[in-house]
PyMOL commands that place a pseudoatom at each C-alpha (Angstrom):
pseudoatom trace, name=CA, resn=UNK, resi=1, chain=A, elem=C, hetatm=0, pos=[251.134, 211.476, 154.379]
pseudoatom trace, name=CA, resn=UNK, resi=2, chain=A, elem=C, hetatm=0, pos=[250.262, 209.605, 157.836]
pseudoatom trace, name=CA, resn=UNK, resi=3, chain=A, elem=C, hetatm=0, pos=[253.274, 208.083, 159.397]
pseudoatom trace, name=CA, resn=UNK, resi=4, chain=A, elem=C, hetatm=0, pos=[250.859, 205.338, 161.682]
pseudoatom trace, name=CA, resn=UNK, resi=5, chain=A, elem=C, hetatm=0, pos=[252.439, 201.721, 161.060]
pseudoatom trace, name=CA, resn=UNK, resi=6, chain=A, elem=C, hetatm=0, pos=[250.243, 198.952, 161.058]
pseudoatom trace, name=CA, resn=UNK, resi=7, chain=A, elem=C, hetatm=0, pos=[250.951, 196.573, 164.145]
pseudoatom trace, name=CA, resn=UNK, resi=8, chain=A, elem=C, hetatm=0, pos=[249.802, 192.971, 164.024]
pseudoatom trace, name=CA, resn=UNK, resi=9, chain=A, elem=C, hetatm=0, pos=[248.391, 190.841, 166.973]
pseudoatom trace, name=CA, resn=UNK, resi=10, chain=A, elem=C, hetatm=0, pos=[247.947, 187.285, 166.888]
pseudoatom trace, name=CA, resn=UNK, resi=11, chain=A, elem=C, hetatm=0, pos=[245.403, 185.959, 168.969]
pseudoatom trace, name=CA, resn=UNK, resi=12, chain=A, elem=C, hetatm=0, pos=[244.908, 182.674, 170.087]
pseudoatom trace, name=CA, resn=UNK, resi=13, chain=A, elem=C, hetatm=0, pos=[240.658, 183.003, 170.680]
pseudoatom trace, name=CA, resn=UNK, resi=14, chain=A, elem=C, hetatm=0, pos=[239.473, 180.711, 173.259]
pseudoatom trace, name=CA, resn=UNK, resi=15, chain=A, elem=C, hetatm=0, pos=[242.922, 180.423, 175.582]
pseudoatom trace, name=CA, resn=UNK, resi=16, chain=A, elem=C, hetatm=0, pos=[244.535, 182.496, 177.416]
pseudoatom trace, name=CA, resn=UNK, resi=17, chain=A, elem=C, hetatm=0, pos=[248.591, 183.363, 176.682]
pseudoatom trace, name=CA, resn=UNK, resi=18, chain=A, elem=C, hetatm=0, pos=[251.004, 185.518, 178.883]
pseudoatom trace, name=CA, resn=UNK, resi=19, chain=A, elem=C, hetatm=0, pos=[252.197, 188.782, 177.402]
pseudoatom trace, name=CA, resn=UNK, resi=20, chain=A, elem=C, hetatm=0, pos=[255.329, 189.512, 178.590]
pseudoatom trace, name=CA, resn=UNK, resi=21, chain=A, elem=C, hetatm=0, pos=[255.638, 192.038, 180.895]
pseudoatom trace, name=CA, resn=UNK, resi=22, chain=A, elem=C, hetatm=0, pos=[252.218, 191.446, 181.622]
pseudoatom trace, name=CA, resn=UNK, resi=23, chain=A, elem=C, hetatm=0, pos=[250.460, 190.021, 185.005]
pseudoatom trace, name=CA, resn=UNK, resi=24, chain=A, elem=C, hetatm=0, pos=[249.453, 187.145, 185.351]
pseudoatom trace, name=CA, resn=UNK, resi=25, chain=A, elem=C, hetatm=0, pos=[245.221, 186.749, 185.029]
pseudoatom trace, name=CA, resn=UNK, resi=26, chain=A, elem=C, hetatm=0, pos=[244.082, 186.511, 188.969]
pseudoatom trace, name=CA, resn=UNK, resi=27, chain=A, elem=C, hetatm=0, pos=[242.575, 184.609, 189.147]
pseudoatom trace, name=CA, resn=UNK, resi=28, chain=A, elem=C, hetatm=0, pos=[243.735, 181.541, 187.253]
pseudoatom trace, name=CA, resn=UNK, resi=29, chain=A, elem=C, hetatm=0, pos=[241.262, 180.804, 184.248]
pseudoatom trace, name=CA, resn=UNK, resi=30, chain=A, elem=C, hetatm=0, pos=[240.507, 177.002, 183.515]
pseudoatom trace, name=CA, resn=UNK, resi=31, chain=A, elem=C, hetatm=0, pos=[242.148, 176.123, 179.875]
pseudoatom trace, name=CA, resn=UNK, resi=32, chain=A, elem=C, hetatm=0, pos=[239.817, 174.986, 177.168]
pseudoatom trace, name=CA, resn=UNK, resi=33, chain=A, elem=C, hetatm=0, pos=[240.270, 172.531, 175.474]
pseudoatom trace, name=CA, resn=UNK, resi=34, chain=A, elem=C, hetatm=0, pos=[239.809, 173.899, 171.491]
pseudoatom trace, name=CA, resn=UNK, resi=35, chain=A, elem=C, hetatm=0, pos=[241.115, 177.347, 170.075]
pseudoatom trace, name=CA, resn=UNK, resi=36, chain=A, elem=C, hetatm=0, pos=[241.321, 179.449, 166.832]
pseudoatom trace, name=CA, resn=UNK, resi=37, chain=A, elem=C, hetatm=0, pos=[244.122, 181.704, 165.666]
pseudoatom trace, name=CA, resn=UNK, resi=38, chain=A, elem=C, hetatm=0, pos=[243.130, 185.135, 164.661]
pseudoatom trace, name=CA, resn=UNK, resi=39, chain=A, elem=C, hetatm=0, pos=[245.241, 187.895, 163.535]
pseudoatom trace, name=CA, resn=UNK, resi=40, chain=A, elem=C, hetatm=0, pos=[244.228, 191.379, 163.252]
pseudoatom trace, name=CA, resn=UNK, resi=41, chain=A, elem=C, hetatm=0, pos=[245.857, 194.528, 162.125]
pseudoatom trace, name=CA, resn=UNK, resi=42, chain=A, elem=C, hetatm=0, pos=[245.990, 197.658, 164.881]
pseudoatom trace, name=CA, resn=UNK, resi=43, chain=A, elem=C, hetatm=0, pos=[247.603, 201.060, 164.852]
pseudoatom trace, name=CA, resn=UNK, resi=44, chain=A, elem=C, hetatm=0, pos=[249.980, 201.551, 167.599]
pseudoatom trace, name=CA, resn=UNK, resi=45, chain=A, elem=C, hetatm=0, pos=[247.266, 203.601, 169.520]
pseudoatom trace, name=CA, resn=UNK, resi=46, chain=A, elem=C, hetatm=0, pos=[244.363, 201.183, 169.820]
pseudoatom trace, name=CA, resn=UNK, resi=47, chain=A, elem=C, hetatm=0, pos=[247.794, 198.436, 170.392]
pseudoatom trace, name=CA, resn=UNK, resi=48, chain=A, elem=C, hetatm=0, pos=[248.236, 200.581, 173.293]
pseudoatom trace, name=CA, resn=UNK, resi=49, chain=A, elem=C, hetatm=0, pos=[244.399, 201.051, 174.337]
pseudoatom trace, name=CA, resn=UNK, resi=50, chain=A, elem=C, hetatm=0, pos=[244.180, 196.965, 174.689]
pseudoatom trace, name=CA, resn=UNK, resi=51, chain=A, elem=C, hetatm=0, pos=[247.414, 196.291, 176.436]
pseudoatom trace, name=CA, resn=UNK, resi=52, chain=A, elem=C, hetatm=0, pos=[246.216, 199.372, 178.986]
pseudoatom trace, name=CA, resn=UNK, resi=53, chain=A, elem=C, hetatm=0, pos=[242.854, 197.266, 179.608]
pseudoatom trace, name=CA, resn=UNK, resi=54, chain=A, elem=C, hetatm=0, pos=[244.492, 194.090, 179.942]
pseudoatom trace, name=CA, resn=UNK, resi=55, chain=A, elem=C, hetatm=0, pos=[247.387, 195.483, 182.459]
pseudoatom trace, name=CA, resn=UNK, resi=56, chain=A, elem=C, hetatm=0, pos=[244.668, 197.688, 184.491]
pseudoatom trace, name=CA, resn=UNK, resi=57, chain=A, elem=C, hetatm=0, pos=[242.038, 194.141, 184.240]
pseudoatom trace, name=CA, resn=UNK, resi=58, chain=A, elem=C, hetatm=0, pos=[245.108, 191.824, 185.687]
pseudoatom trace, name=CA, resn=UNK, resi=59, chain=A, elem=C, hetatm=0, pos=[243.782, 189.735, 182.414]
pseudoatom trace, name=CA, resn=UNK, resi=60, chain=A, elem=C, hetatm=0, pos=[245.297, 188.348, 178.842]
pseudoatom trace, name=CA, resn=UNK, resi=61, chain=A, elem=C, hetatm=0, pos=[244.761, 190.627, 175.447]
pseudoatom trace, name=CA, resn=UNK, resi=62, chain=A, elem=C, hetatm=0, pos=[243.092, 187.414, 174.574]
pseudoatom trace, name=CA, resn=UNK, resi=63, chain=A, elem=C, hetatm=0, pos=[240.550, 187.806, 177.552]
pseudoatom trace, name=CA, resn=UNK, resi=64, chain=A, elem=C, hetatm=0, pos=[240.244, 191.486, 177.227]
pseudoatom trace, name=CA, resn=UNK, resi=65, chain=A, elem=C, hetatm=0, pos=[239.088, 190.655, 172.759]
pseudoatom trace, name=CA, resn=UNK, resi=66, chain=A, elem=C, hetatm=0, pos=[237.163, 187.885, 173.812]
pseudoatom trace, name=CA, resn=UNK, resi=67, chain=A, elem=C, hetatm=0, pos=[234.802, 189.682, 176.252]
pseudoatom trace, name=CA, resn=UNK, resi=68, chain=A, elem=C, hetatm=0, pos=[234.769, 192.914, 174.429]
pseudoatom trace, name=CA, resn=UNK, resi=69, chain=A, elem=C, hetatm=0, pos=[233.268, 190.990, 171.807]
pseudoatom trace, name=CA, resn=UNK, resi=70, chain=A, elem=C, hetatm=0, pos=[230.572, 188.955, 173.102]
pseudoatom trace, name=CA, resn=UNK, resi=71, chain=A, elem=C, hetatm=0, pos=[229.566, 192.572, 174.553]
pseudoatom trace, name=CA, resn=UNK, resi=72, chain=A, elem=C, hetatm=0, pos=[229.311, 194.145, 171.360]
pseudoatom trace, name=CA, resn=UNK, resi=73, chain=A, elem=C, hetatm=0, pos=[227.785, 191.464, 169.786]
pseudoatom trace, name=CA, resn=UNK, resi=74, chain=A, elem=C, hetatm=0, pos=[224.327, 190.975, 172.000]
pseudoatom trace, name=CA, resn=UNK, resi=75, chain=A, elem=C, hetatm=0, pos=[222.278, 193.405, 170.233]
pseudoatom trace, name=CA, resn=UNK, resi=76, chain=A, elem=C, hetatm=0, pos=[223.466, 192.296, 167.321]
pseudoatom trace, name=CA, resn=UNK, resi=77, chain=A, elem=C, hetatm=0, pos=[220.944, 189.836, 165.289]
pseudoatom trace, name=CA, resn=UNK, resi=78, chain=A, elem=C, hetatm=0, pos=[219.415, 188.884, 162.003]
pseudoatom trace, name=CA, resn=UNK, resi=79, chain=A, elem=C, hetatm=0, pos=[215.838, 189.980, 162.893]
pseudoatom trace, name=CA, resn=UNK, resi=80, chain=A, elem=C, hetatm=0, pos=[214.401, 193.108, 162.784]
pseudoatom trace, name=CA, resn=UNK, resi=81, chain=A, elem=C, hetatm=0, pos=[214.191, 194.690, 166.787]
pseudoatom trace, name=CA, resn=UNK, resi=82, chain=A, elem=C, hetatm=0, pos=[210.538, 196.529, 166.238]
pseudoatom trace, name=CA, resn=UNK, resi=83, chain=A, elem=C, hetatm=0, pos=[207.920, 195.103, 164.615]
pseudoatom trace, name=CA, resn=UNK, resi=84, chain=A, elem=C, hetatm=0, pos=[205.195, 197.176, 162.356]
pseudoatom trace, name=CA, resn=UNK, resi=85, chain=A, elem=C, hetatm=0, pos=[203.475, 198.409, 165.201]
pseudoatom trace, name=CA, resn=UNK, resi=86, chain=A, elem=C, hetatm=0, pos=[206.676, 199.535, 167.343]
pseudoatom trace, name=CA, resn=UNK, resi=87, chain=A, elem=C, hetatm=0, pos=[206.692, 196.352, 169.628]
pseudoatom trace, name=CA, resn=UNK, resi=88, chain=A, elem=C, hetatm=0, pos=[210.422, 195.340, 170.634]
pseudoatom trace, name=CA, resn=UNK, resi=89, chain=A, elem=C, hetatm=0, pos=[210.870, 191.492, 169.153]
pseudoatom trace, name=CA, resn=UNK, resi=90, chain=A, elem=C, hetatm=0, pos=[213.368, 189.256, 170.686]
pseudoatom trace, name=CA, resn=UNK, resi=91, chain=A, elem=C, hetatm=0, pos=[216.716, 189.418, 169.197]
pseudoatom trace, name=CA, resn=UNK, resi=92, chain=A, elem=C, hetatm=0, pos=[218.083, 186.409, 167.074]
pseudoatom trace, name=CA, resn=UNK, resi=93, chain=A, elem=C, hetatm=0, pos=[221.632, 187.378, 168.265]
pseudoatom trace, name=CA, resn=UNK, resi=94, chain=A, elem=C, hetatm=0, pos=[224.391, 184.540, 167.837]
pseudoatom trace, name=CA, resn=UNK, resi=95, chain=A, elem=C, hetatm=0, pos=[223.211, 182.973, 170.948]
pseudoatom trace, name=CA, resn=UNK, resi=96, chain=A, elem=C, hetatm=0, pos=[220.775, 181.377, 168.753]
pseudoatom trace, name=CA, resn=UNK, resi=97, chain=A, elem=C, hetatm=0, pos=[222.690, 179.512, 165.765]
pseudoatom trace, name=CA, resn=UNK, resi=98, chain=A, elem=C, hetatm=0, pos=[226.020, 179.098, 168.558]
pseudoatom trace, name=CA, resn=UNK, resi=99, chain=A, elem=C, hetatm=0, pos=[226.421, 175.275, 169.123]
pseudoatom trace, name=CA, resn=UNK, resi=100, chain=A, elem=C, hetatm=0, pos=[229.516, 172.612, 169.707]
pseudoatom trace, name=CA, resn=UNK, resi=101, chain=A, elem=C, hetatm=0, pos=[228.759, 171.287, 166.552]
pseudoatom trace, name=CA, resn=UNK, resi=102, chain=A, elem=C, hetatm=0, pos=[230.484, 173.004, 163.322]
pseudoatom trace, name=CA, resn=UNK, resi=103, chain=A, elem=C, hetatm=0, pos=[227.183, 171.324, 161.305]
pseudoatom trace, name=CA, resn=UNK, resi=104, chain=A, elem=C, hetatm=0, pos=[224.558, 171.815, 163.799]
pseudoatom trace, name=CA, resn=UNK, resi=105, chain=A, elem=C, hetatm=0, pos=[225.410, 175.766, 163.819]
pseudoatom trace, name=CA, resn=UNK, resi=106, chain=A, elem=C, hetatm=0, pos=[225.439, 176.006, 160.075]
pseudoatom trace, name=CA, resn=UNK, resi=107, chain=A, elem=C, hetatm=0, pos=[222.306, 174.164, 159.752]
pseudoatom trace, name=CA, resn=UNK, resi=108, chain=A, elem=C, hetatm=0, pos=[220.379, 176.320, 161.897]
pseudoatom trace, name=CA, resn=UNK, resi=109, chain=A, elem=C, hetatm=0, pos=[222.640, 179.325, 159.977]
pseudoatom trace, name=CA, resn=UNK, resi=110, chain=A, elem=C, hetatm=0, pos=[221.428, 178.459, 156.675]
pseudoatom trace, name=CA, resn=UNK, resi=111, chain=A, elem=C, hetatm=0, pos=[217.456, 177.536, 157.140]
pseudoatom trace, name=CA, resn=UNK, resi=112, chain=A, elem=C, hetatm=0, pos=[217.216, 181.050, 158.667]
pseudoatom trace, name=CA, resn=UNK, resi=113, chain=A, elem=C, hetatm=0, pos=[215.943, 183.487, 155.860]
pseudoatom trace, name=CA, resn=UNK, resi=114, chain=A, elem=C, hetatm=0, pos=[217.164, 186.318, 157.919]
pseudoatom trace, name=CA, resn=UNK, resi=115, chain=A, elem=C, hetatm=0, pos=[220.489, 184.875, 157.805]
pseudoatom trace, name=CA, resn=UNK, resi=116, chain=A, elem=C, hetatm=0, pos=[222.456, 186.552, 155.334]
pseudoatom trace, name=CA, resn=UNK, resi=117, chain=A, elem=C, hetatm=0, pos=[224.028, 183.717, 153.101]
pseudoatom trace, name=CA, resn=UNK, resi=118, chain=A, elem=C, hetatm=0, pos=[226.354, 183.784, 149.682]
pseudoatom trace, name=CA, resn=UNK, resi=119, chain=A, elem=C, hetatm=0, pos=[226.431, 181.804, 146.616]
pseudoatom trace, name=CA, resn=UNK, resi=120, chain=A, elem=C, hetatm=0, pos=[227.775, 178.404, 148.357]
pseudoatom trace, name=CA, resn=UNK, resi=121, chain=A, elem=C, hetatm=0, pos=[225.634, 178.473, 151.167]
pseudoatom trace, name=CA, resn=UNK, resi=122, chain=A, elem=C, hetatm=0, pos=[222.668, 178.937, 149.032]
pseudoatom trace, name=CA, resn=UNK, resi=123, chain=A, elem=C, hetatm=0, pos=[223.682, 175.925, 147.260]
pseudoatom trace, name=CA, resn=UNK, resi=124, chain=A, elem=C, hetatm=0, pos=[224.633, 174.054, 150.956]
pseudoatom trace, name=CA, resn=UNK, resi=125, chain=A, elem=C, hetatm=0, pos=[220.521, 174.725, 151.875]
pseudoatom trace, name=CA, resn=UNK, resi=126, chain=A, elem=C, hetatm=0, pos=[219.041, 173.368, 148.030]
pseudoatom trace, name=CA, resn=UNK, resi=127, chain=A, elem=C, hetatm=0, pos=[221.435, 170.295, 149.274]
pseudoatom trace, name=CA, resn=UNK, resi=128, chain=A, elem=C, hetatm=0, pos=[220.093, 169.880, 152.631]
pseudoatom trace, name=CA, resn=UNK, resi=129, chain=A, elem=C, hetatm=0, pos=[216.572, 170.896, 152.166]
pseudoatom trace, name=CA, resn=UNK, resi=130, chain=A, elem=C, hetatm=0, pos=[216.342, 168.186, 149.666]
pseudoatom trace, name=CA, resn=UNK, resi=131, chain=A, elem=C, hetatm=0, pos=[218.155, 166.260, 151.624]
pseudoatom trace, name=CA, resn=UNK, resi=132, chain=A, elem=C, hetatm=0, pos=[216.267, 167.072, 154.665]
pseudoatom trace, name=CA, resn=UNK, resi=133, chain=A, elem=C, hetatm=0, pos=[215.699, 163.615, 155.709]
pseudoatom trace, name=CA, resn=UNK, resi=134, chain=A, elem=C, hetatm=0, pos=[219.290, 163.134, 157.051]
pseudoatom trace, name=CA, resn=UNK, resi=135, chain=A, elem=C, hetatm=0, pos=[219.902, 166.692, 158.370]
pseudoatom trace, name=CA, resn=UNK, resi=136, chain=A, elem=C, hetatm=0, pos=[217.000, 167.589, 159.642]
pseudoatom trace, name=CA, resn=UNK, resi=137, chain=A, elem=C, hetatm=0, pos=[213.583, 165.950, 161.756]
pseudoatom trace, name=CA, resn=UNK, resi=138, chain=A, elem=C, hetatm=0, pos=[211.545, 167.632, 159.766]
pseudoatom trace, name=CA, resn=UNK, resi=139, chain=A, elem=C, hetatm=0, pos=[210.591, 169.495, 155.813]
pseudoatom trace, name=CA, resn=UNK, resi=140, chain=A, elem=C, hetatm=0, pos=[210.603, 172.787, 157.864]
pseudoatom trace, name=CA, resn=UNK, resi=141, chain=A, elem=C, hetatm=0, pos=[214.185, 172.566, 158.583]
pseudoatom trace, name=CA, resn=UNK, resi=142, chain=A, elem=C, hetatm=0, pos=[213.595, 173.752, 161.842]
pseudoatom trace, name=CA, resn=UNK, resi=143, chain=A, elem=C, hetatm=0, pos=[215.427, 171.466, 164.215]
pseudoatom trace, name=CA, resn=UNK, resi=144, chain=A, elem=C, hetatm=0, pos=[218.797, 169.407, 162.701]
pseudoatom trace, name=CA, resn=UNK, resi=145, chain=A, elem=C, hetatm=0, pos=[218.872, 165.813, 163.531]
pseudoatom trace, name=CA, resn=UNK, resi=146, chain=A, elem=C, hetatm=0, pos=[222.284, 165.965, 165.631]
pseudoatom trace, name=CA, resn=UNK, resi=147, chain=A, elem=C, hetatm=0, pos=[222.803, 162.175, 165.612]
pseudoatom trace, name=CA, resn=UNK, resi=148, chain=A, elem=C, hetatm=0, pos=[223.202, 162.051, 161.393]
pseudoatom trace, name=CA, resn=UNK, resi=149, chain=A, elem=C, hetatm=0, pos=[224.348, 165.522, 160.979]
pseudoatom trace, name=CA, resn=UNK, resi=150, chain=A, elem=C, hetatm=0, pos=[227.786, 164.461, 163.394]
pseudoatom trace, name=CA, resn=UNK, resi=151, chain=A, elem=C, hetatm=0, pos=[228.310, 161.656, 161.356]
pseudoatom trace, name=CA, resn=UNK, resi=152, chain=A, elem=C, hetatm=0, pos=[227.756, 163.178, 157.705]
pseudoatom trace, name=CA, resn=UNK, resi=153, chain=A, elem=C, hetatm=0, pos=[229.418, 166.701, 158.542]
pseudoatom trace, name=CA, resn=UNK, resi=154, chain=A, elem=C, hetatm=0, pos=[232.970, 165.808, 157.973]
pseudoatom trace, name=CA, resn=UNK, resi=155, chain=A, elem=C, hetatm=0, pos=[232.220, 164.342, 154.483]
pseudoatom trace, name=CA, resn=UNK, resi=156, chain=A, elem=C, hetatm=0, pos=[229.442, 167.232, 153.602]
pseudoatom trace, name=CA, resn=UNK, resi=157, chain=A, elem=C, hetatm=0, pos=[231.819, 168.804, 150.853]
pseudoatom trace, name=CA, resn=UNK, resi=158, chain=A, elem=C, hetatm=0, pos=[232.139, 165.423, 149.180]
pseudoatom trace, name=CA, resn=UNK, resi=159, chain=A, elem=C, hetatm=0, pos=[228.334, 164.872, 149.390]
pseudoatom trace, name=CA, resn=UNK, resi=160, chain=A, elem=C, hetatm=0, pos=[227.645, 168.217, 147.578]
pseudoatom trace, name=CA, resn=UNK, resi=161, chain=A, elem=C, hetatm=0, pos=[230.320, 167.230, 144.539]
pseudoatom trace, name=CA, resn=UNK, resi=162, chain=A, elem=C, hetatm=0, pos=[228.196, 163.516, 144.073]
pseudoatom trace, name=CA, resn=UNK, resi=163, chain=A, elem=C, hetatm=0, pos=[225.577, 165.777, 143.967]
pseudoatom trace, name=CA, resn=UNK, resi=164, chain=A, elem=C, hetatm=0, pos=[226.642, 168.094, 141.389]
pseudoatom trace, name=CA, resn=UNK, resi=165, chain=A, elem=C, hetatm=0, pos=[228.298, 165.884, 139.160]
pseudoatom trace, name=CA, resn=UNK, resi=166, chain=A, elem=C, hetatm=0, pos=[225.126, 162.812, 139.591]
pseudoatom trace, name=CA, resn=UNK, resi=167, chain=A, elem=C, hetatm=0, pos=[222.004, 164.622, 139.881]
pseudoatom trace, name=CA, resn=UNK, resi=168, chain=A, elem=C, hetatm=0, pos=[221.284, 164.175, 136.483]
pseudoatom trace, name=CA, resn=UNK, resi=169, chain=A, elem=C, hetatm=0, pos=[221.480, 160.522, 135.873]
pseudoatom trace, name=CA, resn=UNK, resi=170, chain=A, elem=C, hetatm=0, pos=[220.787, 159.698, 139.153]
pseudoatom trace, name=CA, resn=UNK, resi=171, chain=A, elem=C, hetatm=0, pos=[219.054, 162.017, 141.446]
pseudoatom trace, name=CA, resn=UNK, resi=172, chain=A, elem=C, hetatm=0, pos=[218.994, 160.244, 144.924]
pseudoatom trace, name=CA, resn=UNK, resi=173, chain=A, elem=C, hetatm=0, pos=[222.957, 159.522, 144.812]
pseudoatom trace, name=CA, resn=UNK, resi=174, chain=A, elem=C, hetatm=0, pos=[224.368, 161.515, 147.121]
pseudoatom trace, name=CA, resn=UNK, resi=175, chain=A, elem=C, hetatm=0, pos=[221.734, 160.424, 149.454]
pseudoatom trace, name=CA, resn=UNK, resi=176, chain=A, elem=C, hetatm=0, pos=[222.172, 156.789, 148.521]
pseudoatom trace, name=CA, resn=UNK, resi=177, chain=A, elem=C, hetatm=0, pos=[225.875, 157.332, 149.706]
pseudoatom trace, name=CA, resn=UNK, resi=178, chain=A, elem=C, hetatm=0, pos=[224.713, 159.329, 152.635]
pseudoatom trace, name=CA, resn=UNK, resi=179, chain=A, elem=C, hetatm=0, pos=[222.514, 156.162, 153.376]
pseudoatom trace, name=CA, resn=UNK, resi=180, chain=A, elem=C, hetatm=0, pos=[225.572, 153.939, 153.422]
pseudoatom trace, name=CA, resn=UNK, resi=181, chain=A, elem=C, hetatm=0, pos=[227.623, 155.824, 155.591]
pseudoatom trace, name=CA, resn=UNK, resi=182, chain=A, elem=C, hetatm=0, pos=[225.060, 155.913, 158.072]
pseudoatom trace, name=CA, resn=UNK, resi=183, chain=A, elem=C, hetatm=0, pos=[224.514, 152.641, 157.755]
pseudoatom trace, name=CA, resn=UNK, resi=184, chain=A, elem=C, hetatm=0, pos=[228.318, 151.851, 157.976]
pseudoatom trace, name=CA, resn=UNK, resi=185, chain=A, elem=C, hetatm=0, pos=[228.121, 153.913, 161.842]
pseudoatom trace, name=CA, resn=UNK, resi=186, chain=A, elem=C, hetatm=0, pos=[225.608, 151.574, 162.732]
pseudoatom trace, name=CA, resn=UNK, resi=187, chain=A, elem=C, hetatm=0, pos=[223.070, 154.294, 162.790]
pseudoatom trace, name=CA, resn=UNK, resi=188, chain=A, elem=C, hetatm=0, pos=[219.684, 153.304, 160.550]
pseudoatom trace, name=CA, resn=UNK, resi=189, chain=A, elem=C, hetatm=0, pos=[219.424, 155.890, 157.865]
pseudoatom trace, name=CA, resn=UNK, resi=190, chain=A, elem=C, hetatm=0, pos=[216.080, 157.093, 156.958]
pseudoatom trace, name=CA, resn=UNK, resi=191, chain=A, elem=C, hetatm=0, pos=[213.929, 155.474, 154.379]
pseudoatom trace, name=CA, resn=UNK, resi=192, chain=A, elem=C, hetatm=0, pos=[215.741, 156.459, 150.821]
pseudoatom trace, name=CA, resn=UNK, resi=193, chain=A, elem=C, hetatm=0, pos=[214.903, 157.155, 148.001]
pseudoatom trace, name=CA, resn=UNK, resi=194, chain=A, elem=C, hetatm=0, pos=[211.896, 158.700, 149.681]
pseudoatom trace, name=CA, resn=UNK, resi=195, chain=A, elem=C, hetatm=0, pos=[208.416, 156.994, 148.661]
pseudoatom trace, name=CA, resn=UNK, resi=196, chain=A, elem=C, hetatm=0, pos=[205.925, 158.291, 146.956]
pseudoatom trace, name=CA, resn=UNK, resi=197, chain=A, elem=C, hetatm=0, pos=[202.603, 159.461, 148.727]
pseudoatom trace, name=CA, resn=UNK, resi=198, chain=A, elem=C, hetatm=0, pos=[200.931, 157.635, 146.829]
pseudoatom trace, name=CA, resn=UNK, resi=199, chain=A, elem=C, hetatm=0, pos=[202.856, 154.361, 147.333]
pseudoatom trace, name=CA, resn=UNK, resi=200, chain=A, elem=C, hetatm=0, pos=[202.589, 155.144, 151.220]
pseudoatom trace, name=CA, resn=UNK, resi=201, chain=A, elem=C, hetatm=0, pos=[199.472, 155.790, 150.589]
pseudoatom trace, name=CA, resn=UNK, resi=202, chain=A, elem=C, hetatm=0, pos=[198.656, 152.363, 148.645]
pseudoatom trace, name=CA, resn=UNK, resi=203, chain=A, elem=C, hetatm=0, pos=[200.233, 150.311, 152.037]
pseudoatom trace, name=CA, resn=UNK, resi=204, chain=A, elem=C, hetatm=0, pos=[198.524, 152.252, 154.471]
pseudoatom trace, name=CA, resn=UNK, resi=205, chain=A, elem=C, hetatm=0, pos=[194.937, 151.591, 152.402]
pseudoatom trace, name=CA, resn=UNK, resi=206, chain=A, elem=C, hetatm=0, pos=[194.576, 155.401, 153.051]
pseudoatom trace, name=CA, resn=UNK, resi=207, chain=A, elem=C, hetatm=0, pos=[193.411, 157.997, 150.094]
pseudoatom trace, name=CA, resn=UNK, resi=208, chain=A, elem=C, hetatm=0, pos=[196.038, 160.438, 149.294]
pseudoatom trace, name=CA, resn=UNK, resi=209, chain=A, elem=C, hetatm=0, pos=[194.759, 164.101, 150.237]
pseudoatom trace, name=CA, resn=UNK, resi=210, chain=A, elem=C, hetatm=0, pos=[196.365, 167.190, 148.387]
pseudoatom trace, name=CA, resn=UNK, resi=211, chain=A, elem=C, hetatm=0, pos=[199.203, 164.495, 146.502]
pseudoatom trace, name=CA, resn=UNK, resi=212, chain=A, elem=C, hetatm=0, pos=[202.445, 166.041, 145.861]
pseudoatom trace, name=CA, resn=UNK, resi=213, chain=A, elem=C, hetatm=0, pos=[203.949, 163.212, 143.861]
pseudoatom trace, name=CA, resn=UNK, resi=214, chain=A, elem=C, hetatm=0, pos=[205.155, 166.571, 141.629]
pseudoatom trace, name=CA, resn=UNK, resi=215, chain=A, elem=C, hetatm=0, pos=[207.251, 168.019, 144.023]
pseudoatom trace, name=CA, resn=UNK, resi=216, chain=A, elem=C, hetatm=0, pos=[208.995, 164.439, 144.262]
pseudoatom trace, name=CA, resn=UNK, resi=217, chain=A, elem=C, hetatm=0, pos=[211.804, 164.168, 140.866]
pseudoatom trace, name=CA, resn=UNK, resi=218, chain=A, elem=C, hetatm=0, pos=[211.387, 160.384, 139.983]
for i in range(1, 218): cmd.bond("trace and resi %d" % i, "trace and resi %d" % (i + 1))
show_as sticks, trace
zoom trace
């Protein structure tokens, strides 16, 4: 029966803290100004291993984590690294979903099909691709519009229940309250319910090519 005990850490990820006993980091690191609690779980030997790293680095445990892991994580992406023909392919590492914003990041997250998602965040990209108008600039769902998405974020989980519990007597009403909120930010919201082409089409005196009134619920 192993006798190794368990020892937790508790990290604060994103400042630094003095260990006592421990130097301090030379030289001074500036604070930042948000951080995330993270505890994790280490035997007393790899508990040893990091507070040998940080002592020999003159830096925090929290320094020593932080930088091991954007290390490990740079060849780590969701595309493939060789293509059929045995060409390298740039890596979609998290460099390329990382951004300030908690929605912007899990827009471009979720519209990647490379991106492993589960059950909710398959249900968070039918809302926003339908949606697309007020997350992103365009059906692709290749850029998010920053300017809505920081405004509609915070309320996105009360979006998706309107959703759910509307979308069968009235199909447009989360986006109607979307609309308003927008609207209430001073921000113009886009054009919704969305037209039909051939109502655009009817204004504009144009004649509708390849119509996809169909893919449009009215």
């Amino acid at each position: 029966m192993s006798s190794c005990k368990n020892v937790c850490v508790r990290l604060s990820i994103g400042v630094l803290f003095h260990q006592p006993g421990m130097p301090e980091p030379m030289p001074p690191e500036p604070k930042r100004a948000k951080s995330e609690s993270l505890s994790l779980r280490l035997d007393p030997k790899t508990k040893f291993i990091l507070e040998f790293v940080a002592r020999i680095n003159g830096q925090s445990i929290t320094t020593v984590v932080e930088r091991a892991i954007k290390r490990a994580s740079q060849d780590i992406g969701t595309s493939p690294k060789w293509d059929k023909n045995g060409n390298e392919l740039e890596c979609k590492n998290w460099m390329t979903y990382w951004d300030p914003s908690d929605g912007v990041r899990t827009l471009r997250l979720i519209s990647d099909p490379d991106y492993p998602t589960s059950y909710d965040e398959d249900e968070l990209r039918e809302f926003t691709a339908t949606h697309w108008q007020f997350f992103y600039t365009n059906a692709q769902l290749t850029v998010p519009r920053r300017a809505y998405v920081d405004i509609l974020w915070p309320r996105i989980n009360d979006y998706l229940t309107i959703w759910r519990d509307e979308k069968s007597t009235d199909y447009w009403a989360a986006g109607k309250t979307m609309a308003r909120d927008l609207s209430a930010a001073r921000i113009t919201p886009p054009e919704w319910p969305p037209q039909r082409k051939s109502e655009t089409n009817k204004v504009s005196g144009k004649t509708p090519i390849n119509d996809l009134d169909d893919d449009i619920p009215f």
